[in-house]
Backbone as JSON, one array per atom type, in Angstrom:
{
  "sequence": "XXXXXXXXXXXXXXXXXXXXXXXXXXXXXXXXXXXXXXXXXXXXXXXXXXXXXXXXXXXXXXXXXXXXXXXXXXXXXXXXXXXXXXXXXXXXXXXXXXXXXXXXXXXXXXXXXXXXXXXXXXXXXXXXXXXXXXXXXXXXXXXXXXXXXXXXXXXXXXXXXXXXXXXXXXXXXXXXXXXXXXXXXXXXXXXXXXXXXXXXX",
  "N": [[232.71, 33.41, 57.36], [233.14, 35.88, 60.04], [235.9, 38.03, 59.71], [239.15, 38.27, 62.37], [240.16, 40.61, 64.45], [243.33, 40.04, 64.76], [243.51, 38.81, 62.1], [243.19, 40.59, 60.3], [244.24, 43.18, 57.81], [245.98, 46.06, 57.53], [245.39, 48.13, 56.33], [242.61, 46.73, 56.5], [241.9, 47.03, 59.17], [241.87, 49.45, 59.75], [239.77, 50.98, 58.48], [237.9, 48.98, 60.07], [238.35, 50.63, 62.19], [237.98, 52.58, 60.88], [235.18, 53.05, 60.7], [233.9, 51.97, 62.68], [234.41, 54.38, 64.76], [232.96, 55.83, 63.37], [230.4, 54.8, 63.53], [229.75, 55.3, 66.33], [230.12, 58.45, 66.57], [227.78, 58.72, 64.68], [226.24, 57.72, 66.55], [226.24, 59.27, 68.66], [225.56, 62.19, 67.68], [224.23, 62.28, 65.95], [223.7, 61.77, 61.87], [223.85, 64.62, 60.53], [224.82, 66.51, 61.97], [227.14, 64.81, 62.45], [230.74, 64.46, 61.72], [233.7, 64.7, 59.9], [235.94, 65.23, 61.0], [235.72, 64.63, 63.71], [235.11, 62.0, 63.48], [237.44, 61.02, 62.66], [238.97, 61.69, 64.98], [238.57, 60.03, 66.72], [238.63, 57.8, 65.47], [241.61, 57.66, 65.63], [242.82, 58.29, 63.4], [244.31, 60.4, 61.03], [242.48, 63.01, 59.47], [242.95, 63.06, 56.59], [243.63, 60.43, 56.45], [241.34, 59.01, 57.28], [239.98, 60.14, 54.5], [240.99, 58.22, 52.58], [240.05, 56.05, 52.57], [237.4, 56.0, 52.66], [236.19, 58.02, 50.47], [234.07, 60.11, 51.79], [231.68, 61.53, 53.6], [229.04, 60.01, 53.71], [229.5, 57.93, 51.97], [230.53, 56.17, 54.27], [228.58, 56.18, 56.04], [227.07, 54.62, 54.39], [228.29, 52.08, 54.07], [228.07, 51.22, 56.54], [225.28, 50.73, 56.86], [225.12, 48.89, 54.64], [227.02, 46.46, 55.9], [225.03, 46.5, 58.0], [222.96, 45.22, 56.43], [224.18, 42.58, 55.89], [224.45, 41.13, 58.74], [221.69, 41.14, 58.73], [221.1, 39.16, 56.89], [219.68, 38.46, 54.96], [219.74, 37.79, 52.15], [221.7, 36.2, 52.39], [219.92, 33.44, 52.97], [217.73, 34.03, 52.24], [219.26, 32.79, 49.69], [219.62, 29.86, 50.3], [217.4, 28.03, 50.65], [214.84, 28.63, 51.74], [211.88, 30.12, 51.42], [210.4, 29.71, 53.96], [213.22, 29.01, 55.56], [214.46, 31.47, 55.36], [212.8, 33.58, 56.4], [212.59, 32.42, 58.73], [215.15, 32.59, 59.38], [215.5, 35.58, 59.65], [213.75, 36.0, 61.61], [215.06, 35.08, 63.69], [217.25, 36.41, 64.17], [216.24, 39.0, 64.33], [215.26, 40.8, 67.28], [218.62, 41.16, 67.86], [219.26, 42.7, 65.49], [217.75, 44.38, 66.27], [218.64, 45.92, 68.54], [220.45, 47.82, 67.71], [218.87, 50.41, 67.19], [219.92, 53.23, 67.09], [221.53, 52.49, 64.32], [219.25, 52.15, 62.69], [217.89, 53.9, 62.7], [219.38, 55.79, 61.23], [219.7, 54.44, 58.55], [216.86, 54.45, 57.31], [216.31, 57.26, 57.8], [218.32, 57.85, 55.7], [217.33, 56.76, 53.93], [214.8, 57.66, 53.05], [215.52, 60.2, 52.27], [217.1, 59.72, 49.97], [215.29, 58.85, 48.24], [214.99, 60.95, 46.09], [216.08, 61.38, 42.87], [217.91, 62.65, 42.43], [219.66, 62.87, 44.67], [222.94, 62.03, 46.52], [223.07, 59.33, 47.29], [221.24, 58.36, 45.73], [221.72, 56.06, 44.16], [222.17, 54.05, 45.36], [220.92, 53.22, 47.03], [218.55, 52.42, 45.25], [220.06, 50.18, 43.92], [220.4, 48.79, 46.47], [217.82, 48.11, 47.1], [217.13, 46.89, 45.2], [218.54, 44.56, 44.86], [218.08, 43.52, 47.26], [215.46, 42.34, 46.53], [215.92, 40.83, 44.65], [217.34, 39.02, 45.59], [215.29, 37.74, 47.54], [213.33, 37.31, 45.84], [214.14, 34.86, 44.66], [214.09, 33.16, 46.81], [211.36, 32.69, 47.03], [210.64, 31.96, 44.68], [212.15, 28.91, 44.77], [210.18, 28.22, 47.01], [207.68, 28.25, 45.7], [208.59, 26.21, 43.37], [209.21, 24.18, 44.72], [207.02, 22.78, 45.94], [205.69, 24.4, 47.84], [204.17, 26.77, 47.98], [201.41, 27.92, 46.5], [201.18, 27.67, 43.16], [200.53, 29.77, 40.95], [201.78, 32.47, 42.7], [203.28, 35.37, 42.91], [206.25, 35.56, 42.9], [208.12, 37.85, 42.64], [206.09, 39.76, 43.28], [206.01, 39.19, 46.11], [208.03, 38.9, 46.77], [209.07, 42.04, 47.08], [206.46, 42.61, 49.05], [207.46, 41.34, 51.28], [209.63, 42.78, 52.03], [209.21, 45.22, 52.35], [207.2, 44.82, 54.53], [209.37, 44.24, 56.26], [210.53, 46.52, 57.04], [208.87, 48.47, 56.99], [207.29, 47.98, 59.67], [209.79, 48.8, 61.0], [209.91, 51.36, 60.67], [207.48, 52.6, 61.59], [208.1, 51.33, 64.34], [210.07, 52.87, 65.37], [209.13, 55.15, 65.11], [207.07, 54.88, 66.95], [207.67, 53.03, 69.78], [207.17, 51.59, 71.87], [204.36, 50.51, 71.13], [204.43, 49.17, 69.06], [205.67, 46.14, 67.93], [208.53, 44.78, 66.1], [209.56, 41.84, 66.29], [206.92, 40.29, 66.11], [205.56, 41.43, 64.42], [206.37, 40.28, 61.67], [206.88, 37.77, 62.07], [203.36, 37.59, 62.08], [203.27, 37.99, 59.57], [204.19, 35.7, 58.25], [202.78, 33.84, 59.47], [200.47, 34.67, 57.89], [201.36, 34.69, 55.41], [201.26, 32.06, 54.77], [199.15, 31.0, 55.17], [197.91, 32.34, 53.47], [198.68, 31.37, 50.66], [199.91, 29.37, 51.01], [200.76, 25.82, 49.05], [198.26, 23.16, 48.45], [197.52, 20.09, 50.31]],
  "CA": [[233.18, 33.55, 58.74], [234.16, 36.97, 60.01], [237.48, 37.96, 60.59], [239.04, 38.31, 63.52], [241.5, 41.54, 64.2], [244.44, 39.58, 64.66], [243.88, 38.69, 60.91], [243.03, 41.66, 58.97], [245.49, 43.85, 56.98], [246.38, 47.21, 58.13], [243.81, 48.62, 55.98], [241.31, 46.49, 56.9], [241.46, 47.55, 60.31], [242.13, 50.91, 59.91], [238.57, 50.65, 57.68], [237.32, 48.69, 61.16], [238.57, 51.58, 63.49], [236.51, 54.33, 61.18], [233.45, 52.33, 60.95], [233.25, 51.64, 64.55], [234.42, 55.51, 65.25], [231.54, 56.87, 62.92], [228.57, 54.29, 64.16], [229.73, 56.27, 68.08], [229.83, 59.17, 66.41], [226.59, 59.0, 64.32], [224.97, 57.61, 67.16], [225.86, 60.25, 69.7], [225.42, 63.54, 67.41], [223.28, 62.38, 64.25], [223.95, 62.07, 60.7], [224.03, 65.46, 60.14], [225.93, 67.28, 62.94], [228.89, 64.06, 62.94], [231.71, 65.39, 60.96], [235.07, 63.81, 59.34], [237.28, 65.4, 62.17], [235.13, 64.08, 64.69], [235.75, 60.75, 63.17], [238.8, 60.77, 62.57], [240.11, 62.11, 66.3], [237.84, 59.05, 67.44], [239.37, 56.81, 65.08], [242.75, 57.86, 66.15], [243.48, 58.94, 62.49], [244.0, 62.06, 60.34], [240.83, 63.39, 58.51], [243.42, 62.38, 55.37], [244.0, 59.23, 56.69], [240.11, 58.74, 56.67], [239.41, 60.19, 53.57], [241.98, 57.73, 52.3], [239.46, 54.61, 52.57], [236.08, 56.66, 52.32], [235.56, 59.43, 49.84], [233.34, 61.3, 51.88], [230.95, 61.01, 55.2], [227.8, 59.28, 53.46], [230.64, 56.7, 51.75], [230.93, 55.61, 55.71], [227.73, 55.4, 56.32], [226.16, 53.39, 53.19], [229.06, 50.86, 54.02], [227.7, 50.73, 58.01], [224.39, 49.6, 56.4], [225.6, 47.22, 54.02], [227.05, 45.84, 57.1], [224.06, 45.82, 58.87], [222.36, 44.09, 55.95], [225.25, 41.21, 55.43], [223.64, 41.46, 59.88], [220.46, 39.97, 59.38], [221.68, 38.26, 56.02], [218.65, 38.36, 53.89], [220.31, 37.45, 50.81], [222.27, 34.7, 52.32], [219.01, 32.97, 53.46], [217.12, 33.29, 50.97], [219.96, 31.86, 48.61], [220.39, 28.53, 50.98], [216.87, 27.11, 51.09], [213.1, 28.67, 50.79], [211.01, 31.36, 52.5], [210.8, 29.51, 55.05], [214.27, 29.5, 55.7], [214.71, 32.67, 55.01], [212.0, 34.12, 57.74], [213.24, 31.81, 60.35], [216.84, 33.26, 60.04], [215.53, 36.8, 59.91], [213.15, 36.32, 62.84], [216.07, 34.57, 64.67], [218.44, 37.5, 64.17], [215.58, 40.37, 64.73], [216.15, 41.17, 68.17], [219.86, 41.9, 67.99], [218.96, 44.27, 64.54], [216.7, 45.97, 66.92], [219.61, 46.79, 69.38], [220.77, 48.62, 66.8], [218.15, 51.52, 66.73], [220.97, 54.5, 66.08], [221.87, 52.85, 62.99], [218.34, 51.45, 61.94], [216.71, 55.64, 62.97], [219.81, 56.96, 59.75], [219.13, 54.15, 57.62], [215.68, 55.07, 57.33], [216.57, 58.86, 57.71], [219.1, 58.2, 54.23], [216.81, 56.22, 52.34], [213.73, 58.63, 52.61], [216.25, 61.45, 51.19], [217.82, 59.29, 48.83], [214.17, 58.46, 47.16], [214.88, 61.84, 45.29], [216.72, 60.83, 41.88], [219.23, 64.08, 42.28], [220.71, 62.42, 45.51], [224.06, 61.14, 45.9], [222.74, 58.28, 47.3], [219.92, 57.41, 45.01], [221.81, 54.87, 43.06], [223.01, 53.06, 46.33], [219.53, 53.22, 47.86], [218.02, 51.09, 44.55], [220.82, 48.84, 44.01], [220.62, 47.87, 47.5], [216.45, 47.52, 47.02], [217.16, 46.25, 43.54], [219.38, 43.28, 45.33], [217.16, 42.31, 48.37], [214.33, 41.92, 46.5], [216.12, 39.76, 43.72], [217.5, 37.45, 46.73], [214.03, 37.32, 48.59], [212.71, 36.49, 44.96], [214.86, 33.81, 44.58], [213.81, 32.56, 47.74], [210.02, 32.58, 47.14], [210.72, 30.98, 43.24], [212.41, 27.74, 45.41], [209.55, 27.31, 47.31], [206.97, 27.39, 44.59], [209.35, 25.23, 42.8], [209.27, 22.99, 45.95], [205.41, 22.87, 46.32], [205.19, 25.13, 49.42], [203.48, 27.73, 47.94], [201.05, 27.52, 45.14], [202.38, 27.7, 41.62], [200.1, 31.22, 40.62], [202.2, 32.43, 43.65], [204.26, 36.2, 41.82], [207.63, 35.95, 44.03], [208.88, 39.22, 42.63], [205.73, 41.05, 44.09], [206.15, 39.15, 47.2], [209.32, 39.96, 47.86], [208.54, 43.41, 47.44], [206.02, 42.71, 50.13], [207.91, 41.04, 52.38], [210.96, 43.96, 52.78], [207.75, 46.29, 53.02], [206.74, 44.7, 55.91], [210.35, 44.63, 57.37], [211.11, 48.36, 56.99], [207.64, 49.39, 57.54], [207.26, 47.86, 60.97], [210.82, 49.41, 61.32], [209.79, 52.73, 60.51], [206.53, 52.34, 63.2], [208.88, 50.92, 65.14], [211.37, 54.03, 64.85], [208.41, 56.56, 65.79], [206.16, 54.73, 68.32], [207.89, 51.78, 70.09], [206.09, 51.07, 72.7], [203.22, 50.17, 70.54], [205.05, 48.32, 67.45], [206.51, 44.89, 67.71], [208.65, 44.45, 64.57], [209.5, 40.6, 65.3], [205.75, 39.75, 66.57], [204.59, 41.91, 62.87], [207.2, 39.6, 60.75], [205.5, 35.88, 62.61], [202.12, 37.68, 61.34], [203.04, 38.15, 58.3], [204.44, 34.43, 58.16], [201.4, 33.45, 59.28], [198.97, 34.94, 56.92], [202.04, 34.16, 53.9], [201.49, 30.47, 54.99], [197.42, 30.65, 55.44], [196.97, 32.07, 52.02], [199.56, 31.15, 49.33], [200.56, 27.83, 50.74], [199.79, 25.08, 48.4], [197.49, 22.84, 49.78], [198.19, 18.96, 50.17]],
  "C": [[233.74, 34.96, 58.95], [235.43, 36.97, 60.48], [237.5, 38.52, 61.55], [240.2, 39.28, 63.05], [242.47, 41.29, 63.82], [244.67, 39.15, 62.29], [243.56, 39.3, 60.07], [244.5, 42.56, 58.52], [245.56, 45.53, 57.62], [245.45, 48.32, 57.36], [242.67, 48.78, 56.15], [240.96, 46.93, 57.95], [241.37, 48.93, 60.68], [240.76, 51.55, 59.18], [237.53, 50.47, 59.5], [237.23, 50.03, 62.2], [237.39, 52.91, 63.08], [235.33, 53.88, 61.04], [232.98, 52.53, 62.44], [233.5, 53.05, 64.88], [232.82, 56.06, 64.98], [230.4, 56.26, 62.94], [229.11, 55.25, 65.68], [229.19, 57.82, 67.94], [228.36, 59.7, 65.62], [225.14, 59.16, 65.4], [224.65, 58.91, 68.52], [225.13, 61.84, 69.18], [224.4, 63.36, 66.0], [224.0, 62.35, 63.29], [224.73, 63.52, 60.46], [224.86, 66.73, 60.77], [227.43, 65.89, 62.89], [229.66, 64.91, 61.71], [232.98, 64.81, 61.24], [236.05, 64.11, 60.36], [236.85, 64.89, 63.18], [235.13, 62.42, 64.73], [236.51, 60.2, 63.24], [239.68, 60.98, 63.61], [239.0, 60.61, 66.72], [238.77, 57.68, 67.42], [240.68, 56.68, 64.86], [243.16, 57.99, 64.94], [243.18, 60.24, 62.5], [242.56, 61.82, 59.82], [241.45, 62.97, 57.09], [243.22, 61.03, 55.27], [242.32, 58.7, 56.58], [239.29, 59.12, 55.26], [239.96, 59.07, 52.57], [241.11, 56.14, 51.7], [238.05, 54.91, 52.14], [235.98, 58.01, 51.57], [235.28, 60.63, 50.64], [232.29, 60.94, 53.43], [229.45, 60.16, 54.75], [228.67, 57.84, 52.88], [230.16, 55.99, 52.94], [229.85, 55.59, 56.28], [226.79, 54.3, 55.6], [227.05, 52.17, 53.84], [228.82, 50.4, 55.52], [226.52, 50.12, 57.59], [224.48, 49.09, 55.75], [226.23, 46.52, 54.84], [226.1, 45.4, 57.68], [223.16, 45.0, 57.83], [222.91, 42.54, 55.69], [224.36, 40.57, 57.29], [222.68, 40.5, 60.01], [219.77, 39.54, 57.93], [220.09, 37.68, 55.37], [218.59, 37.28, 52.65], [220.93, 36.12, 51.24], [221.13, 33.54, 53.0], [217.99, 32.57, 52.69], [217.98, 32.34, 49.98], [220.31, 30.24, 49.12], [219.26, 27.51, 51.22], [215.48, 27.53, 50.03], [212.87, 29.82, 51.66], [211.28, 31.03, 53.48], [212.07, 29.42, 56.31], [214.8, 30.97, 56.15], [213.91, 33.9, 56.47], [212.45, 33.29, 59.18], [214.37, 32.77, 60.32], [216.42, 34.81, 60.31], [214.98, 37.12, 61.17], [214.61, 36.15, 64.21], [217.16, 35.75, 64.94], [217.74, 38.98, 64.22], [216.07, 41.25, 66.1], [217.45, 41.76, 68.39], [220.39, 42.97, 66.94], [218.69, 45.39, 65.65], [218.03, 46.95, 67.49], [220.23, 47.67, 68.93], [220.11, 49.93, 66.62], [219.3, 52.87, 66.02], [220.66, 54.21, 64.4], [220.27, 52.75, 61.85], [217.55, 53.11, 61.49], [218.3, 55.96, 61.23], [219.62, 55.93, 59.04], [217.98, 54.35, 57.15], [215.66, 56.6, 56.91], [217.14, 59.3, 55.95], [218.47, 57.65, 53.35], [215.13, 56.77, 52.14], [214.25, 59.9, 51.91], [216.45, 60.98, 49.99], [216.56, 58.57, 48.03], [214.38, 59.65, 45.85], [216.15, 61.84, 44.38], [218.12, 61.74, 42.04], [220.03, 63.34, 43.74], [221.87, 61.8, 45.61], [224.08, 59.87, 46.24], [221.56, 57.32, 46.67], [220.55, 56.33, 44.49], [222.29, 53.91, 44.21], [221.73, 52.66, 46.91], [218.88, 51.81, 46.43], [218.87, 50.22, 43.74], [220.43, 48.13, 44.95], [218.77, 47.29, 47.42], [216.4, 46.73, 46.18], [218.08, 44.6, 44.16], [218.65, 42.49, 46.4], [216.25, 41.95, 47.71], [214.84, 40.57, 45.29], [216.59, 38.34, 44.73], [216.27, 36.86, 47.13], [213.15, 36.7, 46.76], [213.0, 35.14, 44.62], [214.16, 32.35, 46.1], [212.42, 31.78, 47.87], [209.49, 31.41, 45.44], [211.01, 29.55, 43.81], [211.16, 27.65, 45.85], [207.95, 27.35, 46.71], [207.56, 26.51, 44.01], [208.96, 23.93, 43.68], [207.76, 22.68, 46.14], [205.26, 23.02, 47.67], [204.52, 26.3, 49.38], [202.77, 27.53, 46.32], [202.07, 28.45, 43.63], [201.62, 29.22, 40.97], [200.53, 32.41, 41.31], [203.06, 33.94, 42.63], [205.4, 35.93, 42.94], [208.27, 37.14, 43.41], [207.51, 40.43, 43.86], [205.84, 40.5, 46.01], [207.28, 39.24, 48.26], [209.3, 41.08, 48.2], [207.8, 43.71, 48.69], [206.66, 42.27, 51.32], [209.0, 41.98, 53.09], [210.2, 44.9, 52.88], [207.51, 45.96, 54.55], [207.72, 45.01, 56.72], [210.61, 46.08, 57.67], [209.79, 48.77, 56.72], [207.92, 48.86, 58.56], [208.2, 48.43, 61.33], [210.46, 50.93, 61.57], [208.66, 52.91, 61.68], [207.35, 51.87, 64.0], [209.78, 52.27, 65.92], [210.44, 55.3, 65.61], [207.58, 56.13, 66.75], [207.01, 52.95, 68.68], [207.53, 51.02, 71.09], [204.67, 50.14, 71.67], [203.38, 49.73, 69.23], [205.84, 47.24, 67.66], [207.06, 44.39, 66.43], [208.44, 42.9, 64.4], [207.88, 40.35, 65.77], [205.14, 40.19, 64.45], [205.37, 40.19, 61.63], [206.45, 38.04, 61.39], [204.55, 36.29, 62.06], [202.46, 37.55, 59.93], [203.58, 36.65, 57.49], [203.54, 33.87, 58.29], [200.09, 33.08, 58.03], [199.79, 34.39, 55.14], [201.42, 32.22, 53.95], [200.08, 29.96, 54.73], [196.51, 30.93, 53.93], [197.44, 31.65, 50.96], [199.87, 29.76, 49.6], [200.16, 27.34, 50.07], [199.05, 23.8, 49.18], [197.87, 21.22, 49.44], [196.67, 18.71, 49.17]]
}
C-alpha cells in the first residue's frame, strides 16, 4: 500500500519533495541541462540538504525509475500468478506508464549510455535487467508448471523477449508516436505468445 504524506518520516518526505522536484525539473530542461541547485530551490531545500539523501544527480534519477518500475509492477505480477497474470496487469496499467513520456524519453536516454561497462550506471542498468527478467521468468516457469504453455517452453529466453517487446515498442514509441501503439504491440504479442507456445488440450 503506498504511503500517504501524513505518514512518512521527515526524511521520507523530504526524499518525496526531491523526487517530485527533479521529475519537474528533468522534465522541463532534460537530463543533462537539470542541475542539483535547480532541484534543490524547487524542492525548497539546500543543494546540501539534497545531497544528504542522494549522492549525486543520476542517484535521483535511477531511484525515479525504480519507481516507475514498482509503477507498472512487473515483478509483483509475475510473482502472484502466471503470464497471464502478469500481461493483464501490465496491459491494465500501460496507459498511465505512457503519461509518463518525460520520464520513459531519460529512462531510455540512461540505459542506452549505461550499456557501456565504464558507466556509473552500468551496474544499476543490469541489476535492474538482471531482476525483471528473473521475475518475468518466474512467471513463465508457473505457467508451464500449470499446463498453459507447453513444457519445451525456455522461460528465461522468453522473458528476455517479452521486456524486448516492452521497451522496444517504447523506444518506437519515443521516436514516432503517431505510428506506434505500445499497448495494441503488447495484446499482439499476447496473442501470438498464446497461438504458439500454449499447450494444447
Amino acid at each position: 500500500m503506498a504511503r500517504t504524506l501524513s505518514s512518512m518520516s521527515d526524511g521520507e518526505l523530504a526524499r518525496r519533495r526531491i523526487l517530485d522536484a527533479a521529475h519537474a525539473v528533468f522534465a522541463a530542461r532534460g537530463y543533462r541541462a537539470a542541475t542539483l541547485d535547480a532541484i534543490a530551490r524547487r524542492s525548497e531545500l539546500s543543494r546540501a540538504g539534497v545531497l544528504h539523501h542522494f549522492p549525486n544527480k543520476q542517484a535521483i534519477l535511477t531511484a525515479l525509475l525504480d519507481e516507475r518500475d514498482v509503477d507498472l509492477a512487473m515483478e509483483t505480477d509475475a510473482a502472484a500468478d502466471s503470464v497471464a497474470t502478469l500481461i493483464a496487469g501490465v496491459r491494465a496499467r500501460l496507459s498511465r506508464i505512457l503519461e509518463g513520456r518525460d520520464l520513459i524519453l531519460l529512462a531510455h536516454a540512461l540505459a542506452s549510455e549505461a550499456v557501456d561497462p565504464e558507466h556509473p550506471a552500468h551496474d544499476w542498468l543490469v541489476n535492474r535487467s538482471r531482476r525483471l527478467r528473473a521475475a518475468l521468468t518466474v512467471a513463465f516457469e508457473t505457467s508451464i508448471a500449470n499446463g498453459e504453455l507447453k513444457p519445451d517452453a525456455d522461460p528465461r529466453m522468453l522473458a528476455a523477449l517479452l521486456l524486448a517487446v516492452i521497451e522496444g515498442l517504447e523506444t518506437q514509441w519515443l521516436a514516432d508516436p503517431g505510428e506506434v501503439d505500445v499497448e495494441a504491440g503488447v495484446a499482439l504479442f499476447d496473442e501470438l505468445l498464446q497461438g504458439r507456445i500454449a499447450a494444447r488440450p
